[in-house]
N, C-alpha and C positions, 0 to 999 in steps of 0.2 A: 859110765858116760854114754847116752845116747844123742845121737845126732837126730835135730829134729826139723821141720821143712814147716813153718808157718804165713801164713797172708797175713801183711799190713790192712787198715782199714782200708784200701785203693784195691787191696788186691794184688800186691807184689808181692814175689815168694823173697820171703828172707830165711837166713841159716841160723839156727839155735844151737846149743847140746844143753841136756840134763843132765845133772847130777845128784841119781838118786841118794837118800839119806840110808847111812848105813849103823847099824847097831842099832835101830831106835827101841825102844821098848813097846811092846804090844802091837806094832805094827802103826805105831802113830811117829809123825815126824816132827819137829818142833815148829817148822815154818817153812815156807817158802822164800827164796833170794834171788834178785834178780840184780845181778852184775853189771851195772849200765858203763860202759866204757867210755873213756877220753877219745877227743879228738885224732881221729884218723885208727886209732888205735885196733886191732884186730883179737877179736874173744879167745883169741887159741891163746893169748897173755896172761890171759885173767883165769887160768884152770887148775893150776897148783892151788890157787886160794878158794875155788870154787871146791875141788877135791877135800880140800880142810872142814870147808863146812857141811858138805857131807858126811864127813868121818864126824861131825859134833851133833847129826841127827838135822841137817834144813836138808830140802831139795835145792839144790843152786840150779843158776841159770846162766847161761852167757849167750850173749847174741854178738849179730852184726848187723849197724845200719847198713842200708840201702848201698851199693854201688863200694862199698867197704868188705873185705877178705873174703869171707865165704857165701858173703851176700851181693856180689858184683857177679850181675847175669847181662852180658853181653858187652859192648865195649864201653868203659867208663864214658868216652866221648859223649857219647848218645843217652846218656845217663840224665833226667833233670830231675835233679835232686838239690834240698834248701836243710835248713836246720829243722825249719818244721818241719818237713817232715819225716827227717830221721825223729822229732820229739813226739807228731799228732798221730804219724801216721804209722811206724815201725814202733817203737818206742812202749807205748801205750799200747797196743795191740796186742805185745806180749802178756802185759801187764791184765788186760782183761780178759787176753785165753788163762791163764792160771787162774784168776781168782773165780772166774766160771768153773776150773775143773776142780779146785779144792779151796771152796768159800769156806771149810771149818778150819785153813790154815792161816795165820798172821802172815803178811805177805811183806817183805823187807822188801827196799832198795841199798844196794851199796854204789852209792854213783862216787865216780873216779873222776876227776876236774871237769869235761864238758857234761859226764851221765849227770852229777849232781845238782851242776849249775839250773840244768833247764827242768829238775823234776817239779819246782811249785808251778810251770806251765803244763803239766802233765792235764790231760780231759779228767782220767781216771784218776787224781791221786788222794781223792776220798777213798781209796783202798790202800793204801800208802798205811800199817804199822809204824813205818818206820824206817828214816833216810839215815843210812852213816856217811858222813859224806868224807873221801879219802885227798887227799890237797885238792880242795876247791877253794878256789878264787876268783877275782876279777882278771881278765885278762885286755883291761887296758893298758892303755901303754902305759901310763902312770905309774903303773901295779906291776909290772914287770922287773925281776932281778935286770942291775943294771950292765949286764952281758947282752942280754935279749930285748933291751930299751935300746942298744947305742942301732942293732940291727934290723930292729921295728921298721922304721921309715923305708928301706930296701925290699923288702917284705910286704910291705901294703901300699906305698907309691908306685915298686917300680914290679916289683917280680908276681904280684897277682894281677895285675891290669895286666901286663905282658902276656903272663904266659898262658891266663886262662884262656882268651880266645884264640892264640895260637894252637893250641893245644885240643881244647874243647873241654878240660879238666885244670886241675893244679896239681901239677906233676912233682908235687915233692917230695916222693924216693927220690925219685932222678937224679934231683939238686941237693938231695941229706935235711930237707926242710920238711918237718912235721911228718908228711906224708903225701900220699894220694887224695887229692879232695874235687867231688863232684864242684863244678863253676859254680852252682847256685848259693850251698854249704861254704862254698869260701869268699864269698861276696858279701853274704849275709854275717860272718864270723868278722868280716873287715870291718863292717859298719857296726858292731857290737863295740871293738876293740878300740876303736877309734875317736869313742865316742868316751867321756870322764866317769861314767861308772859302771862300763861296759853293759850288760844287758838289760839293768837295772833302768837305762837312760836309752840304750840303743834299740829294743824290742818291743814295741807296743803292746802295755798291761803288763808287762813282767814287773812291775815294781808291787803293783797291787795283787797281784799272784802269791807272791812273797809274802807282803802282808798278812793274806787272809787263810794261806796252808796251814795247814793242823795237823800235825803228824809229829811225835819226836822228831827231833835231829842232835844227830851225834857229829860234830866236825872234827877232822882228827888232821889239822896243819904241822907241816916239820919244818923247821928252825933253818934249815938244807937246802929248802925247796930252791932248786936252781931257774924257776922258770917267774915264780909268782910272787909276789912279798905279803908276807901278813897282813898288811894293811888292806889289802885285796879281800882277803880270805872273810876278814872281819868286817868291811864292808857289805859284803855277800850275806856274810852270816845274822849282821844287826839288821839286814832288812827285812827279817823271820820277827813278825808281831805277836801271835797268839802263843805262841809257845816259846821259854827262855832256851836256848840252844846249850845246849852240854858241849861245851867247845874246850880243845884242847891243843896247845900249843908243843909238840915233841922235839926232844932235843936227842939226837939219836946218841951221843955220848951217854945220857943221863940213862937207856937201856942197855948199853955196851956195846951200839952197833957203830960201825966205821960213819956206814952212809945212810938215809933213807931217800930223800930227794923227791923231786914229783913223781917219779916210777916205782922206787924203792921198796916201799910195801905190800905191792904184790907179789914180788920175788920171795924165792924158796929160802931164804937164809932171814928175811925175815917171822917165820912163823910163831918160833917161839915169843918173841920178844912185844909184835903188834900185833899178830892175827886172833887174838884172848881180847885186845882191846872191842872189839867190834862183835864178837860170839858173847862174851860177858854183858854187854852193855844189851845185844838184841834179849838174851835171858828174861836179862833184869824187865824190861821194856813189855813184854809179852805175859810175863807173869803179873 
């Protein structure tokens, strides 16, 4: 694992680690993976499974947007930061320092509910092999398990207009909500969510993005997911035109596991059971 120190297209230093491929044969690796993480979520989460794909011959990747874990350089406050550009300008960056430093490698995305959402807006993702996308869905309110639909309206009426300006951020460790979120990222995330088929209807050209991407995609939704309901996921997912999506609905009983949920399968207990799903599938893809 090495810790790596890259510029966004703007020129802001963000925080990476590698994870070189191990065992491979002749000194070649099977591809490169880039970890695109969920909303607020911090890349130090996502390294047991990065580690995995290492041991199966890819170089994995993890990052962090802008003003998130080990890429927040001075006080969130003062931080102005939106989705784009955790997507144009962090996001992508990554994506076109590796395929500049090893273009004879297939270059994955595994995006995790927001990495995936926003990769057919990607500048680059005519370099895109190949998205596995891990519970991605809509996250309108529609689309939301009906725990986090009754709590919605508190959430986007009263405690982001609140606290954002108070604050200069959305402070939610603080309050046990999502996370820490730069004002601009949570503002732009609200009119997404708010809107009947979230970025699809809420983001201008995202629906035609959708359309016209060309890349596999591998969807892997769970039966569990506590945050997002399948209707969401498959929304999302029929809006992919050129290519038929290998979509897959898991029912964590049906592999022996208790739980998977929207977190679930990046955790250590899940390896044996999901993490074959996604190294089989990039294989197959790449060959």
């Amino acid at each position: 694992m090495t810790p790596i120190s890259f510029a966004a297209s703007d020129g802001h230093r963000l925080a990476a680690y590698r994870f070189d491929a191990v065992g491979q044969m002749h000194g070649q690796v099977r591809g490169q993976v880039v970890i695109a993480a969920a909303m607020a979520v911090p890349q130090a989460f996502y390294a047991p499974f990065a580690r995995y794909l290492a041991r199966r011959g890819y170089t994995a990747w993890t990052f962090d947007y802008r003003g998130i874990g080990e890429s927040l350089n001075g006080p969130r406050r003062k931080l102005k930061a939106d989705l784009g550009d955790w997507l144009r300008k962090d996001y992508d960056a990554l994506l076109q320092m590796i395929a500049a430093a090893s273009p004879q490698d297939p270059l994955f995305v595994v995006g995790h509910s927001f990495g995936g959402q926003v990769a057919p807006l990607l500048p680059s993702r005519e370099r895109i092999a190949g998205l596995a996308n891990i519970a991605v869905g809509s996250g309108s309110t529609r689309h939301l398990a009906p725990r986090v639909r009754r709590s919605a309206p508190l959430m986007w009426h009263v405690l982001a207009p609140a606290l954002c300006p108070l604050f200069g951020y959305f402070p939610g460790a603080r309050i046990g909500v999502v996370g820490d979120l730069p004002s601009g990222a949570m503002f732009q995330w609200r009119r997404w969510c708010l809107t009947p088929e979230y970025l699809l209807s809420g983001e201008p050209g995202a629906r035609e993005a959708y359309a016209t991407a060309d890349y596999p995609v591998l969807a892997l939704t769970f039966s569990d997911d506590e945050l997002l309901l399948e209707a969401g996921s498959r929304l999302l997912h029929g809006a992919y035109r050129r290519r038929a999506v290998d979509y897959r609905l898991v029912d964590p009983a049906s592999l022996g596991l208790a739980r998977i949920g929207h977190f679930g399968f990046f955790k250590p207990q899940s390896e044996a059971a999901l993490w074959p799903l996604v190294t089989d599938w990039m294989e197959r893809t790449a060959g």
